[in-house]
C-alpha positions in Angstrom: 31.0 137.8 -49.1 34.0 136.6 -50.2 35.0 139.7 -52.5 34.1 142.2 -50.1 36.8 140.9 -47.5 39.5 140.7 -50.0 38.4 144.5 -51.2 38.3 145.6 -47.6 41.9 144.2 -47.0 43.0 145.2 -50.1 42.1 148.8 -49.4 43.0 148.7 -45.7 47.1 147.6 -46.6 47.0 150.4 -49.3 48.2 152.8 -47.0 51.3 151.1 -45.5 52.4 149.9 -48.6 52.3 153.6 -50.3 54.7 154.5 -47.2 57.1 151.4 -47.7 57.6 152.1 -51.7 56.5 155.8 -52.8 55.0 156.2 -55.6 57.9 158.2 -56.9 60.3 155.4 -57.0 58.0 153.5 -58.5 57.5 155.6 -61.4 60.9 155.6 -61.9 61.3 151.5 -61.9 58.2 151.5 -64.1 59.8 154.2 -67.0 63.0 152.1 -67.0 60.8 148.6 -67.6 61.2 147.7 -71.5 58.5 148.3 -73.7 55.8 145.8 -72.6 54.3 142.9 -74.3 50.6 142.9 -75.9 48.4 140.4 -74.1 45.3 141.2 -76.1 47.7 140.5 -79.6 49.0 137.4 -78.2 45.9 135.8 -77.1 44.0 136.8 -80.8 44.6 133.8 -83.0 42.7 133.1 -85.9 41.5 129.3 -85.7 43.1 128.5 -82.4 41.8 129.0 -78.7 44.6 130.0 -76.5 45.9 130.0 -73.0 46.5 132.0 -70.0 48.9 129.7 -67.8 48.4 130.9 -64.1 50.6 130.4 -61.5 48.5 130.2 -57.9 49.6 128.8 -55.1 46.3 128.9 -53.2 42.3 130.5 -53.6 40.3 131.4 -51.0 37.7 128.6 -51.2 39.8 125.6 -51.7 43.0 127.0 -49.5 46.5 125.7 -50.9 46.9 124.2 -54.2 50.4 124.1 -54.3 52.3 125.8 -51.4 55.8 126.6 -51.6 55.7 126.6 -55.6 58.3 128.6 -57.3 57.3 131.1 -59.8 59.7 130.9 -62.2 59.9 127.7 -62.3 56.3 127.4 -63.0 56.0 130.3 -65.6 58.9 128.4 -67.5 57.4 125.4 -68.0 54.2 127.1 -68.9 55.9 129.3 -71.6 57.7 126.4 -73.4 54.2 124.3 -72.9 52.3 127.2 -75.6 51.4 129.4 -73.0 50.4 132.3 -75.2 50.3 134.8 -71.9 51.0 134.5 -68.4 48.9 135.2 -65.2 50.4 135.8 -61.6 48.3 135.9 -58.0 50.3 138.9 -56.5 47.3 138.9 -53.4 49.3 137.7 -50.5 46.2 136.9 -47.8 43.7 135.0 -49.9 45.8 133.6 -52.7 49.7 133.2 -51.4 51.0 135.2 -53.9 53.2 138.4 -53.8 55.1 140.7 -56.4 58.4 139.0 -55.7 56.5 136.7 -57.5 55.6 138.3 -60.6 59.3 139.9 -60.7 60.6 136.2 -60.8 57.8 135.2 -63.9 59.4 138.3 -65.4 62.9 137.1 -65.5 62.1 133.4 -66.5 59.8 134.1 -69.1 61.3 137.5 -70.8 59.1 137.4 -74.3 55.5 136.3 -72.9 53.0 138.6 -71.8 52.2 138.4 -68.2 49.2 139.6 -66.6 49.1 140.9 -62.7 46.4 139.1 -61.2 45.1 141.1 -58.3 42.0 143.3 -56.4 43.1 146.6 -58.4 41.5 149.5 -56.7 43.9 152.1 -57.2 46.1 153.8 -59.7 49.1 153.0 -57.2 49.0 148.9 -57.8 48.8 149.6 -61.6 52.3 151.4 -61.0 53.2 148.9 -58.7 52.3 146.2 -61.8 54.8 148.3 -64.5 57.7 148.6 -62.3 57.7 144.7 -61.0 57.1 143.8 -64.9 53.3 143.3 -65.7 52.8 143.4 -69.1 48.6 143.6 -68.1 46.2 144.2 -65.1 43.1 143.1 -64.2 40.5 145.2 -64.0 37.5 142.9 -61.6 34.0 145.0 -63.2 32.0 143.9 -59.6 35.0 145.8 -57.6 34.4 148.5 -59.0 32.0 151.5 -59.5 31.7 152.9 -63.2 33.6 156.3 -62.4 36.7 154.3 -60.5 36.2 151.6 -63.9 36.8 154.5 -66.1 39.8 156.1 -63.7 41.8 152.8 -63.6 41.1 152.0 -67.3 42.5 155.4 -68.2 45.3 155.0 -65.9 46.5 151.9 -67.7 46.4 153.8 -71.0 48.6 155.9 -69.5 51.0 153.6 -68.0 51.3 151.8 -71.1 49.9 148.4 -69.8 46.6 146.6 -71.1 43.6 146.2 -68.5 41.6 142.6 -68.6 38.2 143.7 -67.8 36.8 140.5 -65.8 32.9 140.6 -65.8 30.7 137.9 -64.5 27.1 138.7 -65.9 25.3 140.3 -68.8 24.9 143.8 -67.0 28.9 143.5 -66.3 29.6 142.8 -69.6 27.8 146.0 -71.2 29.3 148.0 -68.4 33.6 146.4 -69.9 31.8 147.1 -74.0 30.6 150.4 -72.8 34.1 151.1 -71.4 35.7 149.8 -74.5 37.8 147.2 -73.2 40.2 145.6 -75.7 40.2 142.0 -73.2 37.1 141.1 -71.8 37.2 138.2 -69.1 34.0 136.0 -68.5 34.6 134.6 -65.1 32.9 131.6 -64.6 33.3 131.5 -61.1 30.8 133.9 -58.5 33.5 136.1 -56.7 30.4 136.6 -54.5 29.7 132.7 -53.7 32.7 131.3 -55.5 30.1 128.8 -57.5 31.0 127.7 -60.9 28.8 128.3 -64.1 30.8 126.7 -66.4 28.7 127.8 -69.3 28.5 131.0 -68.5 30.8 132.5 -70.8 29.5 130.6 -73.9 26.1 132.3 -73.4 27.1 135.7 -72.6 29.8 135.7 -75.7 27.1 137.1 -78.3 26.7 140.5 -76.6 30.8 141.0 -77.0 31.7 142.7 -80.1 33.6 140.5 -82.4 36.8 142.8 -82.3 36.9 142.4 -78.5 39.5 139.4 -77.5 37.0 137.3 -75.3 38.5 135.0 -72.9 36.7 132.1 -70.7 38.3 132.2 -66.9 37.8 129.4 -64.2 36.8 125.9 -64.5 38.5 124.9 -67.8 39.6 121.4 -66.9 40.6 119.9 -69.7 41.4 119.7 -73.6 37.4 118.9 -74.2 36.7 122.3 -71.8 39.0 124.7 -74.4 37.3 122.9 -77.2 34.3 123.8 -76.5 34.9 127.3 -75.7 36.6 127.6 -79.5 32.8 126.7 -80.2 31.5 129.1 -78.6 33.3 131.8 -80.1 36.1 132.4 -77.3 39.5 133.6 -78.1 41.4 132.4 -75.0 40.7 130.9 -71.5 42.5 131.6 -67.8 43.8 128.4 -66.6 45.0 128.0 -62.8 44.0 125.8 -60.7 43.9 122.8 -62.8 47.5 123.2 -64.3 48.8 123.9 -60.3 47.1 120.5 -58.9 49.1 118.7 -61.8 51.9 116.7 -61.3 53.9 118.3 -64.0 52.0 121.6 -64.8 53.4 122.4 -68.0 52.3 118.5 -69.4 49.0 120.0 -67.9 48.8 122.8 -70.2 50.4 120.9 -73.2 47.8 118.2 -73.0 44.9 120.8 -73.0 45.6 122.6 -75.9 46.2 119.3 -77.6 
């Protein structure tokens, strides 16, 4: 299984990188970050579905998308393009990505939330998300047992940053209500088989409290795709791979929430 080898790697470099950066020093970068930016109020707007621009330079079952991209660069274009939030791969061995990365999003795009997109087992990477910038972490429901759930959803609270609960089925998505998530993420994509159900999160969306910000993730190609999610009662979706394969990625975005 695909998410199993990414959680087993995940883990496995855990170790080393707790010896390069201690978590000390990180706590120190991540008390001297500004205040950080509210994904869940930036994605809620009445009337309007909006996006999560994410910058992805490769996934696991299609391999590169764009390699070499610049994050920055990207995340600009995104932001003046209506990106309401931001979303960066940091997970260098199945997705290209690292935290330089998100530390360069920060600095192009100062005023738009951005979300660390990673395989968060551990309190340590949501310090590791504060001090590079991360505004939000996501928090994958099928990684994770209930008690480590509860640990790392606390641990947010604590660190000041919002948690993205992804789910990606009905029992899932009692487990992120149960835990009170503020952001719940309906992954349309099987992080076991890495099939698409591209109407999964339109029938799961009616056992999400209406308070909760909802938001669709994977497989939104186009304008007709965030439409009908704004039909089905969603609040936002998670674009990647579809702005990334673009010529110009922040036309991409601007033509689908047009």
């Amino acid at each position: 299984m695909i998410l199993d080898d990414i959680l087993a790697r995940t883990r496995a470099e855990l170790p080393e990188r707790k010896q390069q950066r201690s978590s000390a020093e990180l706590e120190r970068l991540a008390g001297d970050r500004a205040p950080v930016r509210s994904l869940r109020a930036a994605l809620r707007r009445p009337g309007q579905v909006t996006a999560i621009a994410e910058f992805k330079r490769r996934s696991p079952s299609l391999g590169w998308i764009r390699e070499g991209a610049d994050a920055g660069e990207i995340v600009r274009a995104y932001a003046s393009a209506g990106a309401a939030a931001l979303s960066v791969l940091t997970d260098e061995p199945f997705f290209g990505g690292t935290l330089a990365d998100l530390g360069r999003a920060r600095e192009a795009a100062i005023a738009t939330p951005i979300l660390r997109k990673d395989f968060i087992v551990d309190e340590y990477q949501i310090v590791e998300a504060r001090a590079a910038g991360a505004d939000a972490v996501l928090l994958i429901v099928a990684a994770l047992d209930d008690a480590t759930l509860r640990a790392l959803f606390a641990a947010c609270s604590r660190w000041g940053v919002e948690a993205l609960v992804e789910t990606h089925d009905a029992g899932e998505v009692e487990r992120a209500v149960a835990l009170g998530a503020g952001i719940i993420g309906i992954n349309h994509r099987d992080l076991h088989t890495f099939t698409l159900d591209r109407e999964l999160a339109a029938r799961l969306r009616p056992g999400i409290p209406r308070d909760t910000v909802v938001v669709a993730e994977s497989g939104i190609r186009d304008a007709a795709d965030v439409a009908r999610m704004g039909q089905a009662g969603l609040d936002a979706v998670l674009v990647g791979e579809a702005l990334m394969r673009a010529d110009d990625p922040g036309a991409k975005l601007a033509e689908l929430l047009a």
